[in-house]
C-alpha positions in Angstrom: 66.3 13.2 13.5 66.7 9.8 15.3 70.0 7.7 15.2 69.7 4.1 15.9 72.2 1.4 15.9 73.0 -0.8 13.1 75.9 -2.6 13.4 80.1 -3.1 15.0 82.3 -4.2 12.0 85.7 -6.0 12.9 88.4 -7.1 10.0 89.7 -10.8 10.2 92.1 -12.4 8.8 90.5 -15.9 7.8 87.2 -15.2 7.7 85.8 -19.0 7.9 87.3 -19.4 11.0 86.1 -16.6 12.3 82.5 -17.1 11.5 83.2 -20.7 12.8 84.3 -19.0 16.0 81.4 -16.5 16.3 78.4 -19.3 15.5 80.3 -21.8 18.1 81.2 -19.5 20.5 78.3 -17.1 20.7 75.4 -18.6 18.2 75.5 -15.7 15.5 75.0 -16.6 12.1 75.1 -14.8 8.7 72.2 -12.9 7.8 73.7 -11.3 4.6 76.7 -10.5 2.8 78.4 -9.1 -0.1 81.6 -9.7 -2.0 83.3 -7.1 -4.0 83.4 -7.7 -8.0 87.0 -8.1 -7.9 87.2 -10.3 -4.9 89.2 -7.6 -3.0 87.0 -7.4 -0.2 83.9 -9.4 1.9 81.9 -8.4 4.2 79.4 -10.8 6.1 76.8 -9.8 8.7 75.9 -11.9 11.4 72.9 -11.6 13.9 71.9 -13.2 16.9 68.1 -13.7 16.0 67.0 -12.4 19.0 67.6 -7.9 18.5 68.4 -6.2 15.0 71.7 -5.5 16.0 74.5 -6.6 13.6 78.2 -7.6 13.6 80.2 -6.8 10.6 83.0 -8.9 9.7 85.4 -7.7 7.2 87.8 -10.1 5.1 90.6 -7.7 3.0 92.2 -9.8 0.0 95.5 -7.8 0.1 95.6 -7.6 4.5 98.9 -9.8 4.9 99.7 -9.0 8.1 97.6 -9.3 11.4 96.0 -6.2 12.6 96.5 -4.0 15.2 94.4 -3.5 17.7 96.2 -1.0 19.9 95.8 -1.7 24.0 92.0 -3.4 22.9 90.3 -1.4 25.3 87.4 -1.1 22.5 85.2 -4.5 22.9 81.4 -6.3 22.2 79.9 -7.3 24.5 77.4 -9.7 25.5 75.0 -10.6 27.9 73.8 -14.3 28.9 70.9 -15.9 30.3 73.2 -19.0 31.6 76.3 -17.2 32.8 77.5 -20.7 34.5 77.0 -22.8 31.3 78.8 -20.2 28.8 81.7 -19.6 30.7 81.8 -23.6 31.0 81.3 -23.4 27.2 84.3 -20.9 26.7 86.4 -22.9 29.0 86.2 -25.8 27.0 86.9 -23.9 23.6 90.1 -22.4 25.1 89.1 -18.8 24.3 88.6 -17.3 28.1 91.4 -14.8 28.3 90.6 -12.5 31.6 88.3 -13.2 34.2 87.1 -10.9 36.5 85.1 -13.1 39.5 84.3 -9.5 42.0 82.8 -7.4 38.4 81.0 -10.9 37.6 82.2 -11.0 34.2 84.6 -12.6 31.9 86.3 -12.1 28.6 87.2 -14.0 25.4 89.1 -13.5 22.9 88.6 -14.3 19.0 91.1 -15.1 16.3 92.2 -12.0 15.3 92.7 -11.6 19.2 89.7 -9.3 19.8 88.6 -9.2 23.4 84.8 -9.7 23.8 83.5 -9.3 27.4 80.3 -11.7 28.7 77.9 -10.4 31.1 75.3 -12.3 33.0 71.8 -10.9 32.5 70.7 -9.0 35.0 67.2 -7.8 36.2 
């Protein structure tokens, strides 16, 4: 038996802005999704056309409060080809919450106030 990863799934609470935030801030886009019948629920997947790995964001009709996310010690994250440029990039956005200059990496943070750490790419 052989386990291989799929995908990380987050909830959000507006879910266009967060897929505006994920394409703008990181270049995912959707690859699929699916709506419940009843409207309660959507899920859309987005990918970074480069591996099959998937991110999972979940938007819950009846959420009506933000969620909890604990200390946020859980996080994506990502690595770069142009470390420079995207933390340039994040900078602009306003989304660079904690930098860590000696580790050589920085985090940003989403919406829904998830952390995601950036990582330059490393031979």
């Amino acid at each position: 038996m052989k386990f291989t990863f799929y995908h990380n799934n987050i909830n959000v609470r507006d879910l266009e802005k967060s897929l505006d935030f994920y394409n703008k801030a990181l270049g995912l886009t959707a690859t699929h999704e699916k709506e419940a019948e009843d409207g309660s629920f959507r899920l859309v997947f987005l990918g970074d056309g480069t591996t099959p790995h998937l991110l999972e964001l979940t938007w819950l009709r009846d959420m009506d409060r933000p969620y909890e996310l604990g200390d946020n010690e859980s996080h994506l994250a990502f690595r770069v080809d142009d470390f420079g440029k995207a933390l340039a990039h994040h900078r602009e956005m306003g989304c660079v919450c904690f930098e860590n200059a000696e580790m050589g990496i920085y985090f940003i943070e989403d919406p829904d106030g998830y952390w995601i750490e950036i990582c330059p790419c490393k031979e």
